[in-house]
C-alpha positions in Angstrom: 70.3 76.5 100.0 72.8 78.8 100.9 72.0 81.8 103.2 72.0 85.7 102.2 75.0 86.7 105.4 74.8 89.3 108.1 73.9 91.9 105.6 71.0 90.8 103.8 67.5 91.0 105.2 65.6 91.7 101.8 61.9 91.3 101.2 61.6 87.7 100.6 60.7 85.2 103.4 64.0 83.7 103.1 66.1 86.6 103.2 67.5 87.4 106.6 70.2 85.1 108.4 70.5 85.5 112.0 74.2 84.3 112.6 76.1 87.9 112.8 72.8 89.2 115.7 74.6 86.9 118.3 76.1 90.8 119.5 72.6 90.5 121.8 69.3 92.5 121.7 68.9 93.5 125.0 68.8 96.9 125.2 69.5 97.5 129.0 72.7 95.2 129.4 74.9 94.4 126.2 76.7 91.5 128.0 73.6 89.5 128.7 71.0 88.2 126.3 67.3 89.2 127.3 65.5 87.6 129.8 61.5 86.6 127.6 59.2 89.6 128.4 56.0 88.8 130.8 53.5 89.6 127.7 51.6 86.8 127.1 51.1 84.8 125.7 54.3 83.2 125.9 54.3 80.7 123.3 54.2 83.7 120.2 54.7 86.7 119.4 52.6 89.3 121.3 51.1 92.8 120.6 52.9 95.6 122.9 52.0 98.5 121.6 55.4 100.6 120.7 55.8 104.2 122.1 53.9 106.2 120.4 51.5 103.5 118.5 47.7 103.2 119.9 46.8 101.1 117.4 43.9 100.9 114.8 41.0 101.0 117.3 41.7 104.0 118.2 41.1 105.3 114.6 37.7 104.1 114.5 35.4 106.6 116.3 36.7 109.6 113.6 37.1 107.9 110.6 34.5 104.7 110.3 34.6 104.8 107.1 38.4 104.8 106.3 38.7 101.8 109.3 36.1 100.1 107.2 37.6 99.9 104.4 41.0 99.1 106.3 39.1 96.0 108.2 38.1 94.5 104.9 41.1 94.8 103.3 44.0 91.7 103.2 46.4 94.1 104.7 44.5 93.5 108.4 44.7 90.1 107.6 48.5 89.5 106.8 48.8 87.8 109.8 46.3 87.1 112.8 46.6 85.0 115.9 45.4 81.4 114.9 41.3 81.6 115.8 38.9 79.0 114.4 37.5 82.7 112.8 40.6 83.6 111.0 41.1 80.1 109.6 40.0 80.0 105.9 40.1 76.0 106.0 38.1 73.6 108.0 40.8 71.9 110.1 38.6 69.6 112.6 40.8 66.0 112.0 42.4 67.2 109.3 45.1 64.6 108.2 47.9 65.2 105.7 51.5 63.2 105.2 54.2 64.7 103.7 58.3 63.6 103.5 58.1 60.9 105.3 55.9 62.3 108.4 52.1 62.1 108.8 50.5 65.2 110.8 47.3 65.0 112.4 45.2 68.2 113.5 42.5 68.6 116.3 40.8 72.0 118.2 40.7 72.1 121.6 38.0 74.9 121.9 39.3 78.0 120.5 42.5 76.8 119.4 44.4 73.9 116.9 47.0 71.6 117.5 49.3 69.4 115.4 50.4 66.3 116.1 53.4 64.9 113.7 55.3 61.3 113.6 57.4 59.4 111.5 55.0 57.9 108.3 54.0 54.3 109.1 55.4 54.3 112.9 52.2 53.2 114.6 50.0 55.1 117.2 53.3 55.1 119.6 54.7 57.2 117.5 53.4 60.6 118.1 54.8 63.4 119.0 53.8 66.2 121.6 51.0 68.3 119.9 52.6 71.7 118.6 49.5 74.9 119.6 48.9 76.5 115.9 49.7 80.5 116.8 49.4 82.7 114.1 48.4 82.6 110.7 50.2 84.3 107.2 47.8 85.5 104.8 44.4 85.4 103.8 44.2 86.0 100.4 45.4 83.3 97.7 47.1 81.3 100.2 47.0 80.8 103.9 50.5 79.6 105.8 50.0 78.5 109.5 52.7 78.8 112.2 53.2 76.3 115.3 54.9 77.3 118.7 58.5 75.8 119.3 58.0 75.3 122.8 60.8 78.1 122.6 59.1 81.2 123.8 58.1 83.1 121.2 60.0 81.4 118.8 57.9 79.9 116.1 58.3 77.0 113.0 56.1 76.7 109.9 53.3 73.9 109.6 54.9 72.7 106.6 51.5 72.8 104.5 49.5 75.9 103.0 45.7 76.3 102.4 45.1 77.2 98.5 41.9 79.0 98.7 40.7 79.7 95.7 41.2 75.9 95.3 40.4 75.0 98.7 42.7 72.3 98.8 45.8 71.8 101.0 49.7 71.7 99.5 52.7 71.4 100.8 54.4 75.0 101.2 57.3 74.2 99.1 54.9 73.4 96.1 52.9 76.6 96.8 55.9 78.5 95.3 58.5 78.1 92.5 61.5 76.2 94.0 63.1 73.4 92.6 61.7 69.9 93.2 64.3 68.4 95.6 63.3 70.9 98.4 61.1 69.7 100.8 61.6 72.1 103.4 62.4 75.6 103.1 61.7 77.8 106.4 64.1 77.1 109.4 63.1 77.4 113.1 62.9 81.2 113.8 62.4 82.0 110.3 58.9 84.1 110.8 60.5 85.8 113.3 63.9 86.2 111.9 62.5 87.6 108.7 59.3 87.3 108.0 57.4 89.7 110.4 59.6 92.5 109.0 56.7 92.9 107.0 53.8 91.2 107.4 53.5 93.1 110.9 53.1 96.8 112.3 56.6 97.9 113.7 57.7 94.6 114.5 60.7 93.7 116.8 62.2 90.5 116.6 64.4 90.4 119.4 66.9 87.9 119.0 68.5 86.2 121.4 70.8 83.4 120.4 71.2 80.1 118.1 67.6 80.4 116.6 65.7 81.2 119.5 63.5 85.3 119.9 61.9 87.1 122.1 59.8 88.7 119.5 56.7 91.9 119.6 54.8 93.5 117.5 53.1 96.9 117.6 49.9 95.3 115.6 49.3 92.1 114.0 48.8 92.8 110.1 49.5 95.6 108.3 47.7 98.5 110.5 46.5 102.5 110.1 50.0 103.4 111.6 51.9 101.1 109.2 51.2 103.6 106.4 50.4 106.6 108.4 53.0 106.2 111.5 52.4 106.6 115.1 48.6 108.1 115.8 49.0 109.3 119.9 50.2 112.8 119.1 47.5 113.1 116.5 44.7 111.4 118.6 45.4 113.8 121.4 45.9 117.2 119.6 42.5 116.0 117.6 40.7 115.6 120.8 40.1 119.4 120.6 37.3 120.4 118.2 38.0 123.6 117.5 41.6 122.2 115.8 40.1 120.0 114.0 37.3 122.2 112.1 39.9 124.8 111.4 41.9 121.6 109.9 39.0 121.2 108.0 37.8 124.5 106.8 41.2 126.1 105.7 42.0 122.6 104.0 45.5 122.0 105.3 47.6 118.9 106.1 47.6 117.8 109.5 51.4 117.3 110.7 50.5 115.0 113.0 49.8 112.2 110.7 50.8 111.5 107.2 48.6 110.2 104.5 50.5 109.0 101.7 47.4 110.3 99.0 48.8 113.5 99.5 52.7 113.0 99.1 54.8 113.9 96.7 55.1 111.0 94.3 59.0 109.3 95.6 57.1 109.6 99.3 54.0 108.3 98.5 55.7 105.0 96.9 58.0 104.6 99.8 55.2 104.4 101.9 53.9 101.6 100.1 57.5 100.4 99.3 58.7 99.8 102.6 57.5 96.7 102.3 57.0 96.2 98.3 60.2 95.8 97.1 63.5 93.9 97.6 65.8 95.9 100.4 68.5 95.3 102.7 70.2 97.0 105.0 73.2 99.2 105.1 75.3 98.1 107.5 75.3 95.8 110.5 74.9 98.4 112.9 71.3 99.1 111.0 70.3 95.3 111.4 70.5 95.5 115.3 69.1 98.6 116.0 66.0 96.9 113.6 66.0 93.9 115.5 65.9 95.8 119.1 63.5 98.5 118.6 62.1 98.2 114.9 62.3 100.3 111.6 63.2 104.0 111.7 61.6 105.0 108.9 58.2 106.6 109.0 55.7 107.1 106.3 56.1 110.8 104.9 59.8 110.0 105.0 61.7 110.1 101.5 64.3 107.7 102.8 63.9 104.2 104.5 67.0 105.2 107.0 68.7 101.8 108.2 68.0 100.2 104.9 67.8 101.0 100.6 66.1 99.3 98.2 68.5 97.0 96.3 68.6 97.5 92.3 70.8 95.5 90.4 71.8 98.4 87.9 73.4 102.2 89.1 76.3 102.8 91.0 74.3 103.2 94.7 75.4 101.2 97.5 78.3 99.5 95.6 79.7 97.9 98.7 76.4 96.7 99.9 75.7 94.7 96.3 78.9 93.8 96.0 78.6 92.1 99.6 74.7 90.3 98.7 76.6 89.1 95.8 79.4 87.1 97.5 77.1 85.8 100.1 75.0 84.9 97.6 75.8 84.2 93.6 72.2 83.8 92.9 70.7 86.7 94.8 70.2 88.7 91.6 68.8 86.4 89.4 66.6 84.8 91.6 64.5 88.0 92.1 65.7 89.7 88.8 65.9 89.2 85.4 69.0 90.1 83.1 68.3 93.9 83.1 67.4 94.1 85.4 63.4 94.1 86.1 62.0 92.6 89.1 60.6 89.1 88.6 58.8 88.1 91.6 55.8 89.4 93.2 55.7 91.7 95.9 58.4 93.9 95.8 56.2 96.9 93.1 58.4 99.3 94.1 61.6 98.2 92.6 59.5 98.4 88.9 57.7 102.1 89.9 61.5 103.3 91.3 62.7 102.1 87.2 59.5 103.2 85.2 59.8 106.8 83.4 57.2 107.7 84.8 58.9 108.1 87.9 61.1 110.2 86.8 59.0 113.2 87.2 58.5 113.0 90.7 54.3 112.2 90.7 53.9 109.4 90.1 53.6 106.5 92.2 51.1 103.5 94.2 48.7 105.7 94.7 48.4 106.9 91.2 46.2 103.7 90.5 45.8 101.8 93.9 43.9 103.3 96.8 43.4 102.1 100.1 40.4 103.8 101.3 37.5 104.0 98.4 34.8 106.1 99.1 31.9 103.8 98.9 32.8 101.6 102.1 29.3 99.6 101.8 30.2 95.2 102.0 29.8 95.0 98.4 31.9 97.6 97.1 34.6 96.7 99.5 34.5 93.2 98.7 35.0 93.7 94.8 37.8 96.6 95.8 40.0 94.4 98.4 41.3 91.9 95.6 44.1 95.0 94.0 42.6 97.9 95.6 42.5 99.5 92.0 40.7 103.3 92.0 37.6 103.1 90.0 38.4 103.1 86.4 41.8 102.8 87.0 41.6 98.9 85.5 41.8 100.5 82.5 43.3 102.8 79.6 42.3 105.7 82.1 45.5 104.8 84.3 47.7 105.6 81.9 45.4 108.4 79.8 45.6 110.3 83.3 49.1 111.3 82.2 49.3 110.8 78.7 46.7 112.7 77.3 48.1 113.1 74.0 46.9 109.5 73.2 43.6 109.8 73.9 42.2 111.0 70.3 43.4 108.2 68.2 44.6 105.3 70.7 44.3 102.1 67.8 46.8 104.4 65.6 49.7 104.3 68.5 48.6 100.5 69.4 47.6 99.4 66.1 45.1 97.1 67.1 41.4 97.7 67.3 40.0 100.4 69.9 38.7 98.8 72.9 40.2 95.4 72.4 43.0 93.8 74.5 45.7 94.7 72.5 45.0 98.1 72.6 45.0 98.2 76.5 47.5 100.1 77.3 48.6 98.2 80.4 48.5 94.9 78.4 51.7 96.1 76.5 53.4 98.3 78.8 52.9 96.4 81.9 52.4 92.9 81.2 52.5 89.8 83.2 56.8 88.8 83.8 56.4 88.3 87.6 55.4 85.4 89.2 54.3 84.4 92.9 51.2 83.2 94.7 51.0 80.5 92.3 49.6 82.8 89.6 51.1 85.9 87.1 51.2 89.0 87.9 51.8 92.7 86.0 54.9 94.0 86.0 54.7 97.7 87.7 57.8 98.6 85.3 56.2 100.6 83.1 57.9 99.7 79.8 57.8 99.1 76.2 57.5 96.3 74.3 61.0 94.7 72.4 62.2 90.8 71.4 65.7 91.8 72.9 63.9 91.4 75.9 63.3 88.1 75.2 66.6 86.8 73.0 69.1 88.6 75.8 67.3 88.5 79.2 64.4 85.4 78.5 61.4 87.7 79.6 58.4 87.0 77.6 58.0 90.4 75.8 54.0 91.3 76.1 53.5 90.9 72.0 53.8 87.2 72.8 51.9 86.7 75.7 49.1 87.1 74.0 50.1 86.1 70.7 51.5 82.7 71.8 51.4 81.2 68.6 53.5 83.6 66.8 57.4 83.2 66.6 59.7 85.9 67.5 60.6 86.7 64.5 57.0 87.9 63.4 57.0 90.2 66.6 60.4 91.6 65.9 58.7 92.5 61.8 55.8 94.1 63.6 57.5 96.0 65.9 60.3 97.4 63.1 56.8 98.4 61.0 55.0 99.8 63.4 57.4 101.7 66.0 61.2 101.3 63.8 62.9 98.7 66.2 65.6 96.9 64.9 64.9 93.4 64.3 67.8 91.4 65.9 69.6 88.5 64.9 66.9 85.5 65.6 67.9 81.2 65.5 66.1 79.2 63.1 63.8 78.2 66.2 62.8 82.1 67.3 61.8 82.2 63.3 59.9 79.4 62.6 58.0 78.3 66.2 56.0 79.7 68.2 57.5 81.7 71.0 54.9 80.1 73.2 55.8 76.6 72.6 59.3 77.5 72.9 59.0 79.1 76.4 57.2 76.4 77.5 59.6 73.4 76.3 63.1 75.2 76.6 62.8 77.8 78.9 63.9 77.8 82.7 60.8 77.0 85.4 59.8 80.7 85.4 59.5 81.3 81.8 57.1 77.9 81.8 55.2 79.0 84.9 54.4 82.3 83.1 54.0 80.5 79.8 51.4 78.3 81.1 49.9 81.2 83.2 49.3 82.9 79.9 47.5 79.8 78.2 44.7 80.3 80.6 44.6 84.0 79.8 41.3 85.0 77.5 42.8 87.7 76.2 45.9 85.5 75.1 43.5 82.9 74.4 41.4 84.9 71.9 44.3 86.0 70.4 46.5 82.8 70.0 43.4 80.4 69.7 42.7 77.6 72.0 42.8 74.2 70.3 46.4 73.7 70.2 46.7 74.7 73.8 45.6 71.5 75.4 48.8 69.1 74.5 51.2 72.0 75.7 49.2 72.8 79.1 49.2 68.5 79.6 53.5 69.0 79.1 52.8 71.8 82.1 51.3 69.7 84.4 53.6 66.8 84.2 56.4 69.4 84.8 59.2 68.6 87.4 58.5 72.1 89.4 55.0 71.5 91.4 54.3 75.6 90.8 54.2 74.9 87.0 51.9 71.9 87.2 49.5 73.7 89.1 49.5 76.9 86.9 49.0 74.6 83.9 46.2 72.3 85.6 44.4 75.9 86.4 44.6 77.1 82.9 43.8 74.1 81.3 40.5 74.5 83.5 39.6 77.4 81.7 38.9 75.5 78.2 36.2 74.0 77.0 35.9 70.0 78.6 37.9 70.6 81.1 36.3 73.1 83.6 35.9 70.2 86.6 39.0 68.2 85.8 40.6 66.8 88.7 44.4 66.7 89.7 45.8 66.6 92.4 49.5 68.7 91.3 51.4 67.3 94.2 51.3 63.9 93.7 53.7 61.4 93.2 55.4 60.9 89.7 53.2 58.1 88.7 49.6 58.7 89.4 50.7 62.7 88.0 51.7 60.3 84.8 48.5 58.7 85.1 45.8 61.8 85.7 48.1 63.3 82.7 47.4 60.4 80.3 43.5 60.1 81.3 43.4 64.1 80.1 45.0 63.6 77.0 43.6 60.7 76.1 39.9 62.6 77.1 41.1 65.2 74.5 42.0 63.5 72.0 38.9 61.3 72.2 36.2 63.3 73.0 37.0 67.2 73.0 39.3 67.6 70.4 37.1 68.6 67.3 38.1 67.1 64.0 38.2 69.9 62.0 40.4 71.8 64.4 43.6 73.2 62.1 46.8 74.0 64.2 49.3 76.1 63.2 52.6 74.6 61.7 54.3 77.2 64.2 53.0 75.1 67.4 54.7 72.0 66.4 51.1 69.7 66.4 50.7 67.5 63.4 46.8 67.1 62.3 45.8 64.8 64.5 46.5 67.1 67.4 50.1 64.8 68.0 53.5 66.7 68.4 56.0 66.6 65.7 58.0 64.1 68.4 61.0 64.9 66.5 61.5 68.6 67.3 59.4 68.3 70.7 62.1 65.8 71.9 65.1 68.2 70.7 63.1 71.3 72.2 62.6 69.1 75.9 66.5 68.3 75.7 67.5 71.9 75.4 65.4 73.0 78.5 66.9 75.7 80.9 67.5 73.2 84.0 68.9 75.8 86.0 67.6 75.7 89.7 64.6 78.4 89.7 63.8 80.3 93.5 60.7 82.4 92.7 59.5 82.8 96.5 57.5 85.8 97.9 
């Protein structure tokens, strides 16, 4: 896979390249790379608190509540120091083989060690145990990073922990990336690019080849991450008397900023510093980063050595035009064709290009909130998942605003009040990106077209829930109710279902979100469920590993099939086999007789496809090479 260049470090854990920082990071000599600090210990990343930083601790005492809330939350955990505590997975002798190596794992008290060698070589064959240092998320999945033996340098354990699943995958099949990769993160990659953001005011320190000298300010993603350094405030706050008249005349406190009370652009940047796909402006911006860390501090309104990259508008022309000659496939990799983001994590690029935007409110914290007021275990615990304010899961986040549909809601939807396809949300920010092995809403607040779909391949929201409709019978209801043009459709968009055709012809994102949606109730109630089951079985023998294991999860949700086992990242023939046993175990058993499928999804009677057309569909597939990485 080719490499972004010197100017690309955008939000995605492949982004950076490290070959231009060879102009040193040592701050006191510029003729000498630096000597590894004394902070210890030496074999990862350590905390050193940056000037100005005291970290979250020192937040606790005057706001319990808020570091409450913050402790629960997946932000702290976005990366920890490897401690049997932190590790979501039992890892006592755990043994796994990938590629043509076997790994081995055992604790030595308080921490973990790998062992690797080459698959079959005997028990000479091992080599020196690797110390497991830190840890990447918490969440959906868990990545675990070893020590080089480098300094602080570190390399990825090439497997990642599936929680929800508790199962173990290799990290290349935990995201969408084509099926011949079978590694993906170089040496010095976390600290080369990926504690930009999954730390507080990180400095990765290069040195030379691959090799850092890398600090942090605080593991995770801290207090001062979104409300910059706390020392000036902790010590002006030490005196009462300041802090009641704070209080009583109900002004802002300059010391800190909290982005609830921003201005809508500021608020969203504090959020969007990491959430969204940025680069830098210049090389000059990428050293000072890599010495000292970001310039840009919450309350800010711009993020200073860098800019959040959209493919459209006329901004930083020389900077695109540079990401695109380093690398062809930048946009479309992240994008799709007009532009909308594509993969998760990067919100801010969809906020930035909703209208809503536009009128300098709204943003993040319009609907998300970081600090709820009930902090009790249970109420944190449902809250941490998408840190959504109370009712805003609902018509309410958009009603906030648009008052004017509030009377008569079914009348602009034109489906029934209170169902899903009146939910506003369902059609104006549906689920077109894709990461963590699952969908996810798009926070581009838009409208509903096909020419979304026939010019750009996003699956419009009309037919992600109605999956067994064709295009064409979209593009009538959208010309009836709203006065869209219908455009110019193929025989295929008029006559089959938009679903089956995402599925079978589209590229390896379309078919992850595709079979996403099949496990979707609202989609589900909408589309029906009996003629999912053959389509979901073509999911899980797909040649992408992210697509088989969105379509085994779906298909878990239907009836008969809720403790099917498959293990997605298996070789070709036992995924032939486990594919086989569940179709046949359809067929025979769970398919009911009297079930009637829709001529539109291509199944005969007897539940079989109409091989004919399924064979044509298959052999008209997007094959293009798919990078859908967070």
């Amino acid at each position: 896979m080719s490499r972004l260049g010197w100017l690309v470090a955008a939000l995605t854990l492949w982004g950076a390249v490290f070959t231009a920082l060879t102009l040193l990071a040592d701050d006191t000599d510029a003729t000498k790379p630096p000597v590894l600090s004394g902070a210890k210990p030496g074999n990862r990343p350590a905390a050193v608190r940056g000037a100005g930083y005291v970290s979250s601790d020192a937040c606790r005492s005057c706001h319990p509540g808020n570091y409450a809330s913050w402790h629960a939350s997946f932000h702290r955990t976005m990366t920890q120091v490897a401690r049997p505590e932190n590790v979501r997975a039992n890892m006592d002798g755990l043994a796994l083989s990938f590629d043509g190596w076997d790994y081995e794992v055992a604790r030595r008290e308080r921490a973990y060690f790998v062992r690797k060698r080459p698959a079959g070589s005997g028990a000479g064959g091992w080599l020196e145990p690797q110390e497991i240092v830190l840890l990447t998320g918490s969440h959906n999945l868990q990545i675990l990073w070893l020590e080089t033996g480098d300094g602080r340098t570190l390399v990825q354990f090439p497997f990642a922990y599936i929680a929800a699943e508790k199962m173990w995958a290799p990290v290349t099949q935990t995201f969408l990336l084509p099926p011949e990769f079978k590694t993906f993160y170089a040496e010095g990659e976390w600290n080369g690019a990926c504690m930009d953001c999954h730390v507080t005011q990180g400095r990765s320190r290069f040195i030379e080849g691959n090799r850092f000298d890398s600090l942090v300010t605080e593991f995770g993603i801290s207090c001062e991450a979104c409300h910059s350094e706390g020392a000036e405030h902790v010590a002006k706050n030490h005196n009462p008397l300041r802090r009641y008249a704070l209080h009583l005349g109900g002004g802002e406190d300059p010391t800190v900023a909290n982005p609830g009370k921003l201005a809508g652009p500021a608020a969203a940047l504090a959020c969007g510093q990491c959430h969204s796909v940025w680069a830098f402006n210049d090389m000059e911006a990428k050293i000072g980063w890599n010495r000292a860390g970001g310039k840009f501090r919450p309350g800010e309104s711009d993020l200073r050595q860098r800019f959040v990259v959209q493919p459209g508008g006329d901004d930083h022309a020389p900077q695109k035009q540079m990401i695109r000659e380093n690398n062809p496939h930048y946009f479309e990799d992240r994008f799709w064709g007009d532009g909308m983001i594509r993969v998760t994590g990067r919100e801010l690029n969809g906020v930035q290009a909703s209208p809503c935007f536009r009128g300098g409110q709204f943003s993040c914290v319009s609907c998300h909130e970081m600090h709820p007021d009930r902090a009790e275990p249970a109420n944190l615990a449902a809250w941490r998942a998408n840190q959504i304010k109370p009712a805003m899961e609902s018509d309410a986040a958009c009603l906030q605003c648009h008052e004017d549909k509030k009377a008569n809601l079914a009348a602009h939807t034109h489906h029934a009040a209170g169902s899903a396809g009146s939910a506003c949300y369902n059609c104006h920010m549906p689920h077109t990106t894709f990461g963590l092995l699952r969908a996810i809403r798009s926070h581009q607040v838009s409208s509903p077209t096909v020419r979304e779909s026939t010019e750009h391949g996003r699956p419009n929201a009309c037919n992600l829930c109605h999956l067994d409709r064709p295009l064409a019978w979209t593009a009538e209801k959208l010309s009836a109710w709203y006065g869209q043009k219908p455009p110019a459709l193929a025989d295929d968009e008029r006559g089959i279902a938009a679903g089956a055709l995402w599925l079978l012809k589209g590229d390896a994102g379309q078919r992850a979100l595709i079979a996403w949606s099949m496990g979707w109730a609202p989609a589900q109630q909408a589309a029906g469920r009996d003629w999912l089951y053959p389509y979901l079985f073509t999911g899980m023998s797909d040649p992408y590993a992210a697509v088989r294991f969105v379509a085994w999860r779906s298909l878990k949700t239907l009836p008969g099939f809720a403790d099917f086992k498959f293990t997605y990242t298996a070789d070709e023939q036992v995924l032939a086999a486990a594919v086989d046993a569940g179709y046949q175990q359809w067929r025979g058993t769970v398919r009911s007789p009297t079930a009637v499928f829709p001529g539109a999804t291509l199944l005969q009677a007897d539940g079989r496809f109409r091989m004919d057309v399924f064979r044509r569909l298959l052999g008209q597939r997007n094959q293009r090479q798919v990078f859908l990485a967070e």
